[in-house]
C-alpha positions in Angstrom: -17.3 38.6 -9.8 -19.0 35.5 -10.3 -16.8 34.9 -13.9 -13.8 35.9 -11.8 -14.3 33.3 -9.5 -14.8 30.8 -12.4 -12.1 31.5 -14.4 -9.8 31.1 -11.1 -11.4 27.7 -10.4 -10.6 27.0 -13.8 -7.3 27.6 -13.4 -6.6 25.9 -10.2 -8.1 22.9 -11.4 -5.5 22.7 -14.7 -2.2 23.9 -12.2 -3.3 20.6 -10.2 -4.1 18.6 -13.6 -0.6 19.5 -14.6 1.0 19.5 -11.5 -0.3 15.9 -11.3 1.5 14.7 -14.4 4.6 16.5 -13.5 5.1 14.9 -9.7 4.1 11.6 -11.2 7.0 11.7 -13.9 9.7 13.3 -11.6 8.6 13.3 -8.0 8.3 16.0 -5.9 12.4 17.2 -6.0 12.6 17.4 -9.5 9.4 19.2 -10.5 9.9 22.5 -11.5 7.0 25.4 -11.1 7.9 26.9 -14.4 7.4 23.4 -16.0 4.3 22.6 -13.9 2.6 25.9 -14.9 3.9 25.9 -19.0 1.7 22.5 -19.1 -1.3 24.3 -17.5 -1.2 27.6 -19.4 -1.2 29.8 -16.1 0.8 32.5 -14.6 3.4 31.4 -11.7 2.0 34.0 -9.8 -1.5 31.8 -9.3 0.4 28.9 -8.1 1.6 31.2 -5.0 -2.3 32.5 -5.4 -3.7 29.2 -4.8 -1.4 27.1 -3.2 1.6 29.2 -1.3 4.2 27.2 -2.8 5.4 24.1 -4.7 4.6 22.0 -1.2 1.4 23.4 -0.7 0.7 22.4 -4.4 1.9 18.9 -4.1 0.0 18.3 -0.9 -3.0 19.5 -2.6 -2.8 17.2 -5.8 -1.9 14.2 -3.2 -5.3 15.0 -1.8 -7.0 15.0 -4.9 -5.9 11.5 -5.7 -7.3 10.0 -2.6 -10.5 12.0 -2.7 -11.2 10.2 -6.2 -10.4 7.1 -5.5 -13.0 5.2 -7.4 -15.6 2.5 -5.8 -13.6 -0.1 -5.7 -11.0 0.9 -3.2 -11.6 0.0 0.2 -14.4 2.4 1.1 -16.4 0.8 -1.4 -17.9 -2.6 -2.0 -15.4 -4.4 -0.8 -15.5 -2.9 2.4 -19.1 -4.0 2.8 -18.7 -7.7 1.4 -19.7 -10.5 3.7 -16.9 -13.0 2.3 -13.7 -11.1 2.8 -11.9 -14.0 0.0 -14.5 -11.6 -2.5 -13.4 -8.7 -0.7 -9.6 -9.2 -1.1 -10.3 -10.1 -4.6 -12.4 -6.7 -5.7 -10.0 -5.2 -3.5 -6.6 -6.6 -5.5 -7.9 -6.0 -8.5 -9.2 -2.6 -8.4 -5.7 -1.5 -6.7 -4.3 -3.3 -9.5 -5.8 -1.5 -12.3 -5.7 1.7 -11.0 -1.6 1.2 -10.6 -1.7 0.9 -14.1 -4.8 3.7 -15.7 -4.3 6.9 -16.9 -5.4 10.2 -15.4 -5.6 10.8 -11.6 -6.1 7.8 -10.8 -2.5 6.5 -11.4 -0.8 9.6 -10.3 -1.0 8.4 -6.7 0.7 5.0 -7.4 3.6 6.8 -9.1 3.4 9.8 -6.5 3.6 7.2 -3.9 6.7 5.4 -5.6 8.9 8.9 -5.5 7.4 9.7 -1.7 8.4 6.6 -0.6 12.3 6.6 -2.2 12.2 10.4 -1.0 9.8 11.3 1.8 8.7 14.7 2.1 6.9 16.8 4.5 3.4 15.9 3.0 3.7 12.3 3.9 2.8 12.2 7.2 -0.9 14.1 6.0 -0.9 12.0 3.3 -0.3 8.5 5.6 -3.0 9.8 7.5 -5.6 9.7 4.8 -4.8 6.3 4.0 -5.2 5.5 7.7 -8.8 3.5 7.4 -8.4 2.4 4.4 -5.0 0.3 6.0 -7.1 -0.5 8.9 -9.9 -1.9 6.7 -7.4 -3.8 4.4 -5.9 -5.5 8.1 -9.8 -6.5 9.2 -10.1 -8.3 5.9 -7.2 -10.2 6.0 -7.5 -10.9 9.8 -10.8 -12.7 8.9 -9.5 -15.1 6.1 -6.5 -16.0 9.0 -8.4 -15.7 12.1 -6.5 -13.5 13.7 -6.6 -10.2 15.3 -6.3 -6.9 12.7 -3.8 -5.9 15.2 -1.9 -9.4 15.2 1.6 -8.6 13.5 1.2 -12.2 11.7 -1.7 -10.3 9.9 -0.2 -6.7 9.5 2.8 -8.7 7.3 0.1 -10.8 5.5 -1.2 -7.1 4.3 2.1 -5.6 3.5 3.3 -9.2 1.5 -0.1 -8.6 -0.8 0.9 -5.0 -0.9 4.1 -5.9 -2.0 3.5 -7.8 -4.4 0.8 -4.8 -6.5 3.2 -2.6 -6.0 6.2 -4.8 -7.4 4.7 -4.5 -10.9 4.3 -0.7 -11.3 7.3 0.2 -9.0 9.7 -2.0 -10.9 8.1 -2.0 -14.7 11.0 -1.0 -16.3 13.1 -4.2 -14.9 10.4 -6.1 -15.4 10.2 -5.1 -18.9 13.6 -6.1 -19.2 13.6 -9.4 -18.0 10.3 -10.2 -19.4 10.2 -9.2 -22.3 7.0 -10.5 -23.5 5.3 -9.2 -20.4 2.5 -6.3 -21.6 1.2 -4.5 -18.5 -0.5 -1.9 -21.0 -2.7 -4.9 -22.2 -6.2 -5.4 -19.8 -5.9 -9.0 -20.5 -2.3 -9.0 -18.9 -3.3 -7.1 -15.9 -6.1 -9.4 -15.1 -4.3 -12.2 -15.2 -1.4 -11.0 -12.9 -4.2 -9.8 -10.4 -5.7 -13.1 -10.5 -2.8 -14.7 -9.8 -1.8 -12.5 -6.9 -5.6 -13.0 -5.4 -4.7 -17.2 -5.7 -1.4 -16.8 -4.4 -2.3 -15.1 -1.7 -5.0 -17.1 -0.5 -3.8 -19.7 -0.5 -0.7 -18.8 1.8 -3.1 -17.7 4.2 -5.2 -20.5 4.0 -2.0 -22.5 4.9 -1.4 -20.2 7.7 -4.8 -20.4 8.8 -4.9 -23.6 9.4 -1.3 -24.5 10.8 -2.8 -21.7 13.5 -5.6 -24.7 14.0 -3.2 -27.6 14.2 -0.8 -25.4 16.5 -4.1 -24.6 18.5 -4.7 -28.0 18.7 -1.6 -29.7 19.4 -2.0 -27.4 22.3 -4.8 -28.4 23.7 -3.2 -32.1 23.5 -0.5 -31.4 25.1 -0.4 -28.4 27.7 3.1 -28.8 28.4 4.0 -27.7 25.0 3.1 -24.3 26.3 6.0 -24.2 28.6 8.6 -24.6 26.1 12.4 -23.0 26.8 13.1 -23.0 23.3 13.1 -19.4 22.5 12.5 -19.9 18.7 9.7 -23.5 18.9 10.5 -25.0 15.3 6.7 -25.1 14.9 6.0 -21.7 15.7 8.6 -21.0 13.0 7.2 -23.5 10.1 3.6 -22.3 10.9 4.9 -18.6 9.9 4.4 -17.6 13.7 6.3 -14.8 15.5 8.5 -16.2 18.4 7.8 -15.1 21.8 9.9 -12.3 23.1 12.9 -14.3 24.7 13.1 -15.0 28.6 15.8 -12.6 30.1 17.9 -15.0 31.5 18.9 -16.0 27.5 19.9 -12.7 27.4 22.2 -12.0 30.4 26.0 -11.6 29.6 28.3 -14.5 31.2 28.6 -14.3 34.5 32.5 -15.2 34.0 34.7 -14.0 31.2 36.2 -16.1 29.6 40.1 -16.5 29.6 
């Protein structure tokens, strides 16, 4: 019993391997079972064995890439850093690298890129395991601002640093195109890029960190600025600020039509 029970581990364990490979190459539509199971040497049958079906499969490889996320994702050192600027960085560039390794590790990136362009059913579980690691990544960046984690202004900081990781594995084939010279399989490449998106985005928020400072203070100097009718203030505009919902009377119809 006890070999049994090995030899069925063993074969789970190289279904997911493969089925890893497979998802990350073609997403979830275009994956076939039959191809999925000729790269792991195993019986279609033990795919409906262990997993039900090709869903229950896919949910459980998405789950395997999030349960080996290595130490330096956000449950790691850089959640527990006391300068969040060294934080942001170990946290940019181990996203980075892992984009961009071999193995597990990478599957999720170019999971992620298919589940994104075609949502299935295992993204809402899947959103939910990435939950606190969002929430961590929002505390971080609300520290180097001084804002709220919840402040929108800091919730777009996260997704423009996001963007900008992503960016280079989602569009490496354009990128390859237009750059010709650009190597993303070669370390010293890949450091360099995440260096530069760790500079680049400090340094916007240090700029919007401190316009927050002169807004505060310009304030303080003059109360009456708080009272503004503009509904979009130019300065809440250059200092990257949302605009305060607008007062209902800008947004009543005419009380005449006109002729």
């Amino acid at each position: 019993m006890a070999n049994n029970q090995a030899l069925q581990d063993v074969t789970r364990d190289k279904i997911i391997e493969s089925a890893g490979e497979v998802f990350a190459e073609v997403g979830f539509q275009h994956a076939t079972i039959r191809e999925i199971c000729s790269r792991a040497e195993a019986n279609v049958a033990a795919v409906n064995y262990h997993f039900r079906d090709k869903l229950g499969l896919y949910t459980e490889v998405l789950a395997s890439c999030l349960v080996t996320q290595p130490a330096t994702a956000l449950n790691g050192k850089s959640a527990h850093s006391s300068d969040p600027k060294e934080a942001l960085k170990m946290l940019i560039c181990g996203w980075f690298e892992r984009n961009h390794a071999s193995g597990r590790p990478a599957w999720l990136a170019r999971i992620m890129a298919h589940e994104m362009a075609n949502p299935t059913p295992a993204l809402d579980r899947t959103t939910e395991s990435m939950r606190a690691n969002y929430q961590r990544f929002r505390v971080i960046v609300g520290k180097l601002i001084g804002l709220s984690p919840d402040d929108p202004r800091t919730c777009m900081c996260v997704h423009s640093i996001v963007g900008q990781i992503l960016h280079y594995s989602q569009a490496r084939p354009t990128l390859e195109r237009l750059w010709p010279d650009l190597n993303l399989d070669d370390p010293e490449w890949r450091r360099a890029i995440a260096d530069h998106i760790v500079d680049f985005s400090l340094a916007a928020m240090e700029w919007i960190a401190q316009q927050g400072v002169v807004r505060s203070e310009s304030l303080a100097m003059d109360p009456a600025a708080r009272h503004s009718t503009s509904m979009f203030p130019a300065s809440d505009l250059a200092f990257g600020r949302l605009p305060e919902k607008p007062k209902l009377d800008s947004c009543r119809a005419p009380q005449t039509v006109p002729r």
